[in-house]
N, C-alpha and C positions, 0 to 999 in steps of 0.2 A: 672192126665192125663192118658186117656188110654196108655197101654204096646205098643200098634201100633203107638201109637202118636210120645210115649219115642222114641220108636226105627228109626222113621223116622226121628229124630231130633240127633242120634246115628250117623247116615248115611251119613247123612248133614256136623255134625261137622268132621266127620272122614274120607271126601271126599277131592279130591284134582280137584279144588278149593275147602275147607271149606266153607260151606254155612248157613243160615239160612233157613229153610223153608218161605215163603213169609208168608201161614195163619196164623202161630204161630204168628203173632201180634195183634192178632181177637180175641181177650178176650174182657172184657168191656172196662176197660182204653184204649186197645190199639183201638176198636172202636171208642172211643171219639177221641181222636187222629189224626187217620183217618180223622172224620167229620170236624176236624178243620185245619186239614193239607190241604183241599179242601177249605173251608169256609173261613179260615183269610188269609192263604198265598194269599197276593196280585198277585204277579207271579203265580199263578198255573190256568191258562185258561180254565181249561179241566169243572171243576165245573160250573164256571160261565157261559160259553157255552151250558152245557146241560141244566141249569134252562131258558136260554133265548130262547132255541130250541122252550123249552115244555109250557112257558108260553104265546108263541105266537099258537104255530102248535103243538101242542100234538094231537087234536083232528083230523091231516091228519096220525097217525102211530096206529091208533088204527082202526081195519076190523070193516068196514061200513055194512057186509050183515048178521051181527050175530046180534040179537036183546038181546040173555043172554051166559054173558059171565063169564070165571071162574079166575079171573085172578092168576098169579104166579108170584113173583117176587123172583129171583133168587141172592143172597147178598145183603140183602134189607137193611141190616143195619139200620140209622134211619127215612127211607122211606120218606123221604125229597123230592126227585125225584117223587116217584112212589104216591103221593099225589095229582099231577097234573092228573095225570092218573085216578084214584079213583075219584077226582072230575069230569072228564068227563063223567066215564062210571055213574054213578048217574046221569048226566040228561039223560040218554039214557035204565035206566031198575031200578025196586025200589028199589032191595036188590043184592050186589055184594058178592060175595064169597072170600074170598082174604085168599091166601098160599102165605106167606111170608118164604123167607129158608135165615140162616143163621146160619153161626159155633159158633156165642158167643152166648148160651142161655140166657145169662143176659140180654145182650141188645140188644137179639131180643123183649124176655118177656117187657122191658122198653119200646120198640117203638109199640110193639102191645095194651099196656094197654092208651099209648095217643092216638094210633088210636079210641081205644073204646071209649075215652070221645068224641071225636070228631066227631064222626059217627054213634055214638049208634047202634041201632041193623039192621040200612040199613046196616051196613059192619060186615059180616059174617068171623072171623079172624079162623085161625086156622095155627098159627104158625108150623113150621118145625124146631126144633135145629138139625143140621145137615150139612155135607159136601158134597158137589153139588152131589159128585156116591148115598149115602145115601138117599139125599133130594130127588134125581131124582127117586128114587125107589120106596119110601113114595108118592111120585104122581100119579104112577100110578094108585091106586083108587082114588082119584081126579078126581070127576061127572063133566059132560059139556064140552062146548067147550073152550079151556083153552086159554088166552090172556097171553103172557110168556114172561117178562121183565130179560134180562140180560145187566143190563145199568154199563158198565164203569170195569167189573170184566173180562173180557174172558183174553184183555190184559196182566195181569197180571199172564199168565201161559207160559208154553213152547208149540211150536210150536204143535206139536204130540198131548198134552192135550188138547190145546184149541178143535182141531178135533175131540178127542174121545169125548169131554161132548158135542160139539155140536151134535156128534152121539147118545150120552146119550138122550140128550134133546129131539130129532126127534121120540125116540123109545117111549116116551106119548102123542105123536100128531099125529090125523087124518089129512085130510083132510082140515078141516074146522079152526083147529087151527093154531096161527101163534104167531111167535117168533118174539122181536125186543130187536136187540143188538145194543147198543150205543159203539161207538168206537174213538180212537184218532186218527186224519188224519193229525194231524201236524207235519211238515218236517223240521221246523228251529229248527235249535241245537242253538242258542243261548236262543232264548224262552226258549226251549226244558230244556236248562243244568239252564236256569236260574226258573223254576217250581218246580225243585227237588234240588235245592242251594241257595233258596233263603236268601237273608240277616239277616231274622228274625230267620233260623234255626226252623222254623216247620215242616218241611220235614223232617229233620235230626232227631229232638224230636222220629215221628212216628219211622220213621228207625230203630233207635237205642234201641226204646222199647223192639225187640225179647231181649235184650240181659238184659234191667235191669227185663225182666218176666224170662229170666231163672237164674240171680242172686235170682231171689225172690222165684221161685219155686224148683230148683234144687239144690241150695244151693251152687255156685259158685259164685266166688270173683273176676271177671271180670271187671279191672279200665276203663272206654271207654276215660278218661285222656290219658292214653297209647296207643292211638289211632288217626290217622286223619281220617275223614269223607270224603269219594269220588263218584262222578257222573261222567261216561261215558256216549257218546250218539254214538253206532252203527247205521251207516243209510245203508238200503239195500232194496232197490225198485224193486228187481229181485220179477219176477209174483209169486213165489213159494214160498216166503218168509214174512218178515216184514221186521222193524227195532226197534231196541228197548232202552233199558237203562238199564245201571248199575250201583247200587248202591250196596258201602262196605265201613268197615272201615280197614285200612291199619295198620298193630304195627308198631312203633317206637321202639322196640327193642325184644331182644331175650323174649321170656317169659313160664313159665307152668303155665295154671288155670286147676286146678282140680272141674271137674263138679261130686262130689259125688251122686245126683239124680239119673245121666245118668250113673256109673260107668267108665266113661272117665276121662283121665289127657287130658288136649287141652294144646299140644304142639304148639310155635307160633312161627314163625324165624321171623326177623328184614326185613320190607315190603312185608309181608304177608298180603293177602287180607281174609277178612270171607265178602262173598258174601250177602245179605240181600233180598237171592230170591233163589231156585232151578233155573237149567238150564242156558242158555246162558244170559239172564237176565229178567225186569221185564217192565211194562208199555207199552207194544210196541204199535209201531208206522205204519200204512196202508195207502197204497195206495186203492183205489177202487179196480183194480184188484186185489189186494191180499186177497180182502176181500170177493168178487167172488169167487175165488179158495179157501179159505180154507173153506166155505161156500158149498160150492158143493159137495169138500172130502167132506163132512160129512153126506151128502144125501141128501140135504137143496137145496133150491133153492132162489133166492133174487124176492121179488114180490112188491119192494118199498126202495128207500133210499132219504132221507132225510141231509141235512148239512146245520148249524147255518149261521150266516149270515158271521163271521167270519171264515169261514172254518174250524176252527179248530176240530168239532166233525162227525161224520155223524151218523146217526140214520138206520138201515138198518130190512127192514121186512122179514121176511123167512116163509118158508112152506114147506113142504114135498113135495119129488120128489113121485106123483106117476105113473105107469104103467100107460099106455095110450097116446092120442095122445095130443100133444104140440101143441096151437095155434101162432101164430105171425103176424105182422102188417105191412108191407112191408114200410107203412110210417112213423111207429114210429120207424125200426130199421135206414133210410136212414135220419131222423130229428135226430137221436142221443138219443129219450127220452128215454131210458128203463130203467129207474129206476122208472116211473113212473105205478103205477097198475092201472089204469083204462081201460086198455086191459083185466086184471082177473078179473074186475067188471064185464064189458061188456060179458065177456066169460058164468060167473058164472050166471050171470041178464039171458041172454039168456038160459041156460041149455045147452049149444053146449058141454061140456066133454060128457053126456050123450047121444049127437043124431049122431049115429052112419051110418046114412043112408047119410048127407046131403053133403058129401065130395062127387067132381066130379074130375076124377084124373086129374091131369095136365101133358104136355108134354112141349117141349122148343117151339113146333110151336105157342102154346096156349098163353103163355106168352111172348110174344117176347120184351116187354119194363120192364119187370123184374128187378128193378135194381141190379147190379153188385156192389159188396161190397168187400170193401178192406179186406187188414187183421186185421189191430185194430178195424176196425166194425165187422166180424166173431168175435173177441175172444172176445169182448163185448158182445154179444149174446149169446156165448156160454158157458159166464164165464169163462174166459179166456186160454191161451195157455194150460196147462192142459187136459181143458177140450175138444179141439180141436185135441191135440192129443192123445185122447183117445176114440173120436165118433165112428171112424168106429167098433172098438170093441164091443160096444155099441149096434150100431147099427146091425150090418151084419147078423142076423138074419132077418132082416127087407127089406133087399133089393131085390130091382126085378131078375132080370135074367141077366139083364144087366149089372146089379152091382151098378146102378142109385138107391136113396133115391124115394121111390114115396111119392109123394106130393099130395094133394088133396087141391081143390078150394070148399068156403064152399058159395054153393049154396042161402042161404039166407043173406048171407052177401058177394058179391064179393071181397071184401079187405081184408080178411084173409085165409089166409091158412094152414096146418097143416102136422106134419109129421109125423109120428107114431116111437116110441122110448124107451128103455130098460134099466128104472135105472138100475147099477151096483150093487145100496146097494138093491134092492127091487127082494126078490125071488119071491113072487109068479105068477102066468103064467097070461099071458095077456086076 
């Protein structure tokens, strides 16, 4: 293991909470593992949710106005998921490009050579071993227009991280490319504690891996006998936040494991926790708004979401904020639908980002039956509270004299209109 890797895993153990890193379980066993902590655990709904999304509706999260596309799948693991995918975009162009990233090179190498047999040379593979800063960098020569799958991985980080890779991710997308992250939206803690405890202990198996891969690699003598196995479930629906889970195993009594590898003694007092994740903890759990705001920090914008019949997952589409003017729908914001993109069809179908003549500016007299929109329709629209109290900043370069937003009516289409507006993340000049 790289000396970076050692030492992150240094950090971890000789942190207060004591932690494991979460990817430290992402070798091959502990992928297999993985696949089957998803696959057999009966309790765990998150799996069976995304296979029943995609084997119904995959083909509504995949951009309808690119005819070649490049695809990316971002912790592809044994591409189980992203299979569905690959077989859409084949009835839709002959030969697909497919960048597959993932941190165990073994078994990425294992799932890209069943890809080959099964695809032959329509599916152009070109693995990535790597971790998502790495993979993301290695993309960027990556030709076309890139279709970018992060199904079921963001959750699995701390707050602050999820935002910087989804900022990572945006810095190799134009325009025309688009991101869809699959996410958990499930709120019952009983499900919830019963997913990650289930009675078979396949949860626990995965879990518990970082610790017999560093008995095996580091050379410590770690009993997890001496140990109980624990799930937490934080719930916290605040707009700016998640909620999440934790897992740890807890000592039953005093103990020192000397990890010779790492050059550490792991001291352990009697109900001490070693966390089985960095940060506050691991899997977490979204509301839609939260998924709005943290989507937006990161200079994304949502252009499609999607959820199983079951609620438990949602499927959400992203695209880059760019510079320029915003269209909107007065009847899809006052019907409630904005999750739906057939307004960025319509937009993109017509060419209206590029025709910069057809806006006729509007006043209050002009509009007079306008509708009036509460506050949870504003922060819906706006992606939520965040991003509401961050517009005029945003903005104020843009306003009239008045101090008024000017608005423009678009001439060839009366039911839309448009406001002119200044990502935060996007320097250059309008």
């Amino acid at each position: 293991m790289a000396d970076n890797k050692k030492q992150k895993l240094v950090t971890g153990l000789t942190s207060h909470p004591k932690y494991i890193p979460a990817w430290y379980n992402y070798d091959d066993v502990g992928s297999k593992l993985q696949h089957e902590s998803g696959e057999i655990n009966r309790d765990y709904y998150l799996t069976r949710s995304q296979i029943s999304f995609l084997e119904l509706n995959v083909q509504d999260i995949i951009p309808r106005d690119s005819n070649e596309l490049t695809l990316v799948d971002l912790g592809s693991g044994n591409c189980s998921k992203t299979r569905y995918v690959i077989d859409e975009l084949m009835k839709r162009q002959k030969m697909v490009q497919f960048y597959p990233v993932d941190i165990s090179g073994d078994f990425l190498m294992k799932a890209s050579a069943v890809l080959s047999e099964v695809y032959d040379n329509s599916l152009v593979i070109r693995p990535i071993a790597a971790d998502y800063e790495q993979g993301i960098i290695q993309l960027k020569h990556a030709s076309g227009v890139k279709f970018i799958l992060w199904f079921a991985s963001m959750m699995n980080m701390s707050y602050d991280d999820q935002v910087n890779t989804l900022r990572m991710i945006s810095s190799i997308m134009t325009d025309k490319c688009r991101l869809v992250i699959s996410v958990d939206i499930t709120q019952d803690k009983e499900a919830i504690l019963k997913a990650y405890n289930d009675d078979a202990g396949v949860k626990r198996r995965f879990y518990q891996y970082g610790i017999e891969r560093l008995n095996k690699e580091e050379g410590s003598v770690i009993d997890l006998a001496r140990f109980t196995y624990g799930i937490d479930f934080v719930s916290d629906l605040s707009p700016g936040y998640m909620s999440y889970v934790r897992a740890y195993m807890q000592a039953k009594e005093d103990m020192q494991c000397p990890i010779p590898g790492l050059e550490i003694d792991l001291d352990i007092k009697k109900g001490e926790r070693i966390y089985f994740h960095e940060g506050e903890g691991l899997s977490c759990k979204y509301t839609l708004e939260q998924i709005q705001n943290i989507v937006h920090k990161a200079g994304l914008c949502l252009t499609g979401t999607w959820m199983d019949e079951g609620k438990h997952v949602a499927f959400c589409q992203c695209a880059v904020v760019q510079n320029g003017f915003y269209w909107c729908c007065a009847s899809h914001i006052v019907g409630g639908d904005i999750h739906s993109d057939v307004l960025q069809t319509l937009i993109e179908a017509e060419g209206l980002t590029r025709k910069r003549s057809i806006g006729v500016k509007l006043d209050n007299a002009s509009l007079p039956d306008f509708p009036k929109l509460s506050e949870p329709e504003l922060s819906d629209l706006t992606m939520g509270v965040y991003q509401l109290k961050q517009a005029k900043s945003y903005t104020k370069v843009h306003l009239a004299e008045d101090g008024q937003y000017e608005l423009m009516l678009c001439r060839e289409k009366p039911d839309l209109i448009k406001v002119q507006i200044r990502s935060r993340y996007v320097a250059s000049k309008m």
